[in-house]
C-alpha positions in Angstrom: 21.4 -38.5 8.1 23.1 -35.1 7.2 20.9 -35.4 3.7 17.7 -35.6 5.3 18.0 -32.9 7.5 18.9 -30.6 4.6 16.0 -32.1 2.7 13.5 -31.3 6.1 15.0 -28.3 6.3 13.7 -27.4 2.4 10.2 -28.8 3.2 9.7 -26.8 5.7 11.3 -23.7 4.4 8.3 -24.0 1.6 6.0 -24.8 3.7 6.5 -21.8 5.3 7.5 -19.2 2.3 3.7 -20.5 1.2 1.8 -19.5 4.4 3.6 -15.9 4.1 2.2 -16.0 0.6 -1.2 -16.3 1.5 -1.4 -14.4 4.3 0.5 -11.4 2.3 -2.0 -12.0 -1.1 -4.9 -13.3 0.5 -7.5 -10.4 -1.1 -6.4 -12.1 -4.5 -9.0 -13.6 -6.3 -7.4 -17.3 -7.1 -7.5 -19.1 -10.6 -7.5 -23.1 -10.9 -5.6 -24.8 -13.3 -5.7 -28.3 -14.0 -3.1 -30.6 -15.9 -3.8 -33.8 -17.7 -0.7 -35.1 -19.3 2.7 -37.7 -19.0 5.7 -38.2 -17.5 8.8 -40.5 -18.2 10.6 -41.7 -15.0 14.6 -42.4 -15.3 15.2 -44.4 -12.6 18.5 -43.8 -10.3 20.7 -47.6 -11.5 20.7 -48.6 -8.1 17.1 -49.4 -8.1 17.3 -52.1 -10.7 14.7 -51.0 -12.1 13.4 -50.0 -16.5 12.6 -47.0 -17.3 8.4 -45.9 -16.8 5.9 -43.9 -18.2 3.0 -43.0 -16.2 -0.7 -40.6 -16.4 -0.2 -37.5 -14.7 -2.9 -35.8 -13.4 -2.4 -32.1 -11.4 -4.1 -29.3 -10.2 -2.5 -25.4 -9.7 -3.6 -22.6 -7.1 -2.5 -19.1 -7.3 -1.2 -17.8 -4.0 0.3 -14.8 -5.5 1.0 -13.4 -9.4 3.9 -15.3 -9.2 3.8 -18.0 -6.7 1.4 -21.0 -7.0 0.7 -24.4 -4.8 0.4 -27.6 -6.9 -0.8 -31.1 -6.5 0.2 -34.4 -9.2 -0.7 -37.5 -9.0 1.0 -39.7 -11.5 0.1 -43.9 -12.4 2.5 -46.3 -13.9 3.9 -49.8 -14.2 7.6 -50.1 -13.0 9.5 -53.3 -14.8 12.3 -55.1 -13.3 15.5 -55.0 -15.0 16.3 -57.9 -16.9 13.0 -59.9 -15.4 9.3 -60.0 -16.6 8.1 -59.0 -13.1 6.7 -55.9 -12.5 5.4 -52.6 -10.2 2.3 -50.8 -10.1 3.9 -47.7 -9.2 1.9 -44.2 -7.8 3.2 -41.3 -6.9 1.3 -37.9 -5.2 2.6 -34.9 -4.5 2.7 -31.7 -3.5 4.6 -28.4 -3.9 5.4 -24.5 -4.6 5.8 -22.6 -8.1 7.6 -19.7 -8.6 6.9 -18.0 -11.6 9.7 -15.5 -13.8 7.2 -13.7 -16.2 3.1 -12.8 -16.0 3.2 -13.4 -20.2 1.7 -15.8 -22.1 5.1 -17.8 -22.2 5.7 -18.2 -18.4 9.1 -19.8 -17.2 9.2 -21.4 -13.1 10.7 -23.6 -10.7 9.1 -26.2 -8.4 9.9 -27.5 -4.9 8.0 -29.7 -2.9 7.6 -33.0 -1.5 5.8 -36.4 -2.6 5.0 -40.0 -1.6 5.7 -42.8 -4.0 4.8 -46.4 -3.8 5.9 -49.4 -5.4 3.0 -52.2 -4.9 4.5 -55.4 -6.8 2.4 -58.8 -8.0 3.1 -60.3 -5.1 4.3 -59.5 -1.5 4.3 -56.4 -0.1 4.5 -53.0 -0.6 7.7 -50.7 -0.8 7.2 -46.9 -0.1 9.0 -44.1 0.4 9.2 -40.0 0.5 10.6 -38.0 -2.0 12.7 -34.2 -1.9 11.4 -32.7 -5.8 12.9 -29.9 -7.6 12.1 -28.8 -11.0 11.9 -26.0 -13.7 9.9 -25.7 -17.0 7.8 -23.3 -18.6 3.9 -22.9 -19.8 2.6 -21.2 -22.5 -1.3 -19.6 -22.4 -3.4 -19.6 -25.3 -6.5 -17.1 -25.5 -9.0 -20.1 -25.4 -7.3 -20.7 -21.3 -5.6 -23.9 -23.3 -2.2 -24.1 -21.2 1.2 -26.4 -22.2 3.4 -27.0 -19.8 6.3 -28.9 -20.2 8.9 -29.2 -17.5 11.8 -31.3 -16.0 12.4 -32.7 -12.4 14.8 -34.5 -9.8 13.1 -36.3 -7.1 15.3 -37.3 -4.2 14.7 -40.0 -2.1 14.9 -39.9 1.7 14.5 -43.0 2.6 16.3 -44.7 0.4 18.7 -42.0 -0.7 18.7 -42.0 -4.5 17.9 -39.8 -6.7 15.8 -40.2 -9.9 14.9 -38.0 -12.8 11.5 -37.6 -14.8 10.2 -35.6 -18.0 6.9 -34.5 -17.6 4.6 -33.2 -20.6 1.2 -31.7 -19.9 -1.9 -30.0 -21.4 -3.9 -28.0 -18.9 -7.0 -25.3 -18.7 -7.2 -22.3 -16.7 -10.4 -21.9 -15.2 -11.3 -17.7 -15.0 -8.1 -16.8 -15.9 -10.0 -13.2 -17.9 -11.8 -12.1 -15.0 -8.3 -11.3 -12.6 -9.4 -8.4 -11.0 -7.0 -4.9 -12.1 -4.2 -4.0 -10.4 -4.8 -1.8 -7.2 -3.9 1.8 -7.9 -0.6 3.3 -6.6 -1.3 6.6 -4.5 1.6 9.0 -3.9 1.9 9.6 0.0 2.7 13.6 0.8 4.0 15.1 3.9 0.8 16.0 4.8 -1.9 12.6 5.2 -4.3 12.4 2.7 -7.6 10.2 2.7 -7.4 7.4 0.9 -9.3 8.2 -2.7 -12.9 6.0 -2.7 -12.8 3.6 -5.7 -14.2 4.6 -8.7 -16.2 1.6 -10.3 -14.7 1.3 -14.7 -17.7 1.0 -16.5 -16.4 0.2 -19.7 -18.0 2.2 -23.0 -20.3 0.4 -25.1 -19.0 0.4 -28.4 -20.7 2.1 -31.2 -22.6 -0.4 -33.9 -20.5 0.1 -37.2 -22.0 1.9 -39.8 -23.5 -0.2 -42.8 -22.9 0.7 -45.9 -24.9 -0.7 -48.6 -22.8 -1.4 -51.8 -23.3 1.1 -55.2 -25.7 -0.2 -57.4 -24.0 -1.2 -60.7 -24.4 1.9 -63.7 -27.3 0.5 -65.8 -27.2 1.5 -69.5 -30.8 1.1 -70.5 -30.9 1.7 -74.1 -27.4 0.3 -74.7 -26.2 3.6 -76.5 -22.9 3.4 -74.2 -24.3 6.3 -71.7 -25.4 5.3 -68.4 -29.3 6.7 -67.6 -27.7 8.5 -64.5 -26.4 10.7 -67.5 -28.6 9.8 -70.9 -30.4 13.2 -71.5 -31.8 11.2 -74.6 -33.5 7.7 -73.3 -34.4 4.9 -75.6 -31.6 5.8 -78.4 -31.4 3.1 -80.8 -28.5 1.5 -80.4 -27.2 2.0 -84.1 -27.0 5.8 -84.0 -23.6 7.9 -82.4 -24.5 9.8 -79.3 -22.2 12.5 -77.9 -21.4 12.2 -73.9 -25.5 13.1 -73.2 -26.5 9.9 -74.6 -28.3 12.3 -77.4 -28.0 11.3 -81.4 -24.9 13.4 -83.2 -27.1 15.1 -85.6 -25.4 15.7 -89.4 -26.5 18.5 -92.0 -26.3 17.5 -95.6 -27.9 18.9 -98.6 -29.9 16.8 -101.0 -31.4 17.6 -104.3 -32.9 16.0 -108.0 -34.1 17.3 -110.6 -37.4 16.9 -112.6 -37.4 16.1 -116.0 -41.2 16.0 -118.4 -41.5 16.6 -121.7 -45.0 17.2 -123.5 -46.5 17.1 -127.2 -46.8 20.1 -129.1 -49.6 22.2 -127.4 -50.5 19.8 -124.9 -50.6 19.6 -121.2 -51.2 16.0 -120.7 -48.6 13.6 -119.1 -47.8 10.8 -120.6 -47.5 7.5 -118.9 -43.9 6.9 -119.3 -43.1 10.4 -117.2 -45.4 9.1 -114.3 -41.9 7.0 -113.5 -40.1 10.1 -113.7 -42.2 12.1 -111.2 -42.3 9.5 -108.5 -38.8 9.5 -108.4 -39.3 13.0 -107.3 -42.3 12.0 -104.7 -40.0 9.3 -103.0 -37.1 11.7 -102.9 -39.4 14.3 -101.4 -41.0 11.8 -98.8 -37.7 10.6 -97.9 -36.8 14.3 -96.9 -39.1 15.8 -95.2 -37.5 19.4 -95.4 -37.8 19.5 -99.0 -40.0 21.6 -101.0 -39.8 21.6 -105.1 -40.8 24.5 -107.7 -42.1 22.7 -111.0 -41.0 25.3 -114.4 -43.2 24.9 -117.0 -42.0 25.9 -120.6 -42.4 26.0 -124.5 -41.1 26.4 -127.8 -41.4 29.6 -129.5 -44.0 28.9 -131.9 -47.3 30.6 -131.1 -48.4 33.8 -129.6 -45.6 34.1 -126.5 -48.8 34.9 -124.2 -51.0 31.6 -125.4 -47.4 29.6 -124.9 -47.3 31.5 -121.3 -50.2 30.3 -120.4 -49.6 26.8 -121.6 -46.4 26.6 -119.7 -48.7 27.4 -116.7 -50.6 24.1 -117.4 -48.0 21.9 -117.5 -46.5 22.8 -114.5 -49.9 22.5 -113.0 -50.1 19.1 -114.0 -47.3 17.8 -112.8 -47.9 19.8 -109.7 -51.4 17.8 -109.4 -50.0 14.7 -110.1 -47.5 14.7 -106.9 -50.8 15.5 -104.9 -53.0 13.4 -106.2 -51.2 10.3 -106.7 -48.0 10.8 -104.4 -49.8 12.5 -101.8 -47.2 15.4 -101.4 -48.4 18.0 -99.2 -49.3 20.9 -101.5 -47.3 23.7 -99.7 -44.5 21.7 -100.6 -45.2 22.2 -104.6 -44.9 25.6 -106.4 -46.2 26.0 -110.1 -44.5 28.4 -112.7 -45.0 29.1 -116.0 -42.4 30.4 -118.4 -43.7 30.2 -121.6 -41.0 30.0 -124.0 -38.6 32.5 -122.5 -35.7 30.2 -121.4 -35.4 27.5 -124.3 -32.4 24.9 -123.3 -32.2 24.2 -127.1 -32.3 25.6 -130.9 -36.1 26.4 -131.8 -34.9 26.4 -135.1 -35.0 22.2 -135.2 -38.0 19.6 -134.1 -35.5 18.2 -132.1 -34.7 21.6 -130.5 -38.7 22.7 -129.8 -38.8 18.7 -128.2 -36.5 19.7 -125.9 -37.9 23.0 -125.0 -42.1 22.0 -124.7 -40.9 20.3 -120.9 -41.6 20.8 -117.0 -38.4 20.7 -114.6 -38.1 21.1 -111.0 -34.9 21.3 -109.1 -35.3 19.9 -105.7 -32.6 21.2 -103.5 -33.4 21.3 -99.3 -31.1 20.8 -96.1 -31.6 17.0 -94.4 -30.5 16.7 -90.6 -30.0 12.9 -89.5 -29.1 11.1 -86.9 -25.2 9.5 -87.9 -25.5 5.7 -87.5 -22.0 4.0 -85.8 
């Protein structure tokens, strides 16, 4: 009797600690949570009766940021020890949560009251009230995805037993982003002050990120291993060295042949084996545009030195004529001389000597720039 006076006493002590809590809170906007989960029921030994698993169903109401009413309702079959008969057991209840922490990991304890009933296959029904106490903990995720797992001993008033269950639960609270912010603390002074109006937050809309469109890749057009963005000299071919403009190293050489024709004794005419000879001299010139040539005529020493000046003059004319005519050298490139017979190269004295010295030479000497190849 003692017992369930205590256990009225608790009831009511609840009941009452949860009207203060809505009348103290009641400007709180509330948030719902509701539970979908299982329990498993250790029955006190007296009762005779297996173990049980049932559906629990609950739902959660916010009376304060730490103190919340709550409703289960949990379904299962209750087997009779050592028999194949069986219970169709219910069980609804309803209590007070106190909560230790606002986090996303919240421990509490439970206290509360519920009604269970045993309804077997055949005769009547057995029911009875129950004292509950329990603690567990829930954790939050940012999707308002709660688990809540939690422990409890239900006391039975009527029949004065006590049994113990496990219950394991996933839930979902509804509006839990939109709690409304704390109300601002406002420092009293001796002298009264009117209360400050409230200022409505209007949050900052945030600023669209810049986009930044990504470099284009270097192109390197003529592929001379300068990118255009610095190739001062587009469309180098690709076999000559550039310096860091993208522009062909230029190199300076000097480049020269000589001329060799020899003529009959006083006679001017070239004969057709030297035509060889001369276009040797024509290629050369054409491949080198810088070049110029001065064709030397000369003699041997027999005659009158003025006739043999003159005939020197011929010959180098004739050669001169033939790089224009047939190699089509420019003619500003050519110069004719005539030396007669003042600079022999061998003895007059001979026919093998005066062969040597009845000629026309040119020394071609000039100063190439090319573009150096890789």
């Amino acid at each position: 009797m003692m017992k369930k006076n205590v256990l009225a006493t608790v009831a009511v002590g609840a009941l009452t600690a949860s009207v203060t809590a809505m009348a103290d809170d009641h400007g709180n906007r509330s948030t719902v949570e509701a539970y979908l989960g299982a329990a498993q029921t250790y029955f006190d030994s007296d009762r005779n009766l297996d173990d049980m698993t049932s559906v629990e169903g609950g739902l959660e109401l916010p009376l304060s940021d730490a103190l919340s009413l709550e409703g289960w309702l949990g379904m299962g079959d209750a087997d009779i020890e050592n028999s194949s008969s069986e219970f169709d057991a219910s069980r609804y209840g309803l209590g007070l949560l106190y909560h230790f922490s606002d986090s996303n990991t919240r421990p509490f304890v439970s206290l509360g009251g519920a009604h269970q009933e045993f309804d077997p296959e055949s005769g009547d029904s057995n029911d009875e009230s129950l004292a509950q106490l329990g603690f567990g903990v829930k954790h939050y995720y940012d999707n308002n995805v709660i688990m809540r797992a939690e422990a409890l001993a239900m006391n039975s008033i009527d029949n004065e037993v006590t049994d113990y269950a496990l219950r394991l639960a996933v839930g979902y609270a509804f509006g839990r982003n939109d709690r409304p912010a704390p109300t601002p603390v406002v420092e009293r002074t001796s002298e009264p002050q009117k209360a400050p109006e409230p200022v409505a937050q209007k949050q900052p809309t945030p600023e669209p990120e810049p986009v930044i469109a990504p470099a284009p890749a270097p192109i390197d057009s003529d592929g001379d291993g300068v990118f255009d963005q610095d190739d001062q000299c587009g469309d180098t071919p690709a076999q000559f060295k550039v310096d860091t403009a993208g522009c062909p190293i230029m190199l300076i050489e000097k480049v020269a042949i000589e001329l060799r024709v020899n003529f009959r004794t006083n006679s001017a005419d070239i004969s057709p084996e030297s035509f060889a000879e001369i276009k040797q001299v024509a290629d050369f010139m054409n491949q080198y545009d810088g070049t110029k040539v001065t064709v030397e005529g000369h003699t041997d020493d027999r005659g009158r030195a003025s006739y043999n000046k003159d005939l020197s003059q011929k010959r180098a004319e004739a050669v001169r004529q033939v790089l224009i005519d047939e190699f089509r050298i420019a003619p500003s490139r050519i110069e004719a001389v005539g030396y007669g017979e003042e600079r022999p190269i061998a003895d007059n004295g001979t026919a093998e000597g005066r062969a040597l010295n009845r000629r026309v030479v040119g020394v071609i000497e000039g100063v190439e720039k090319r573009a150096a190849t890789k």
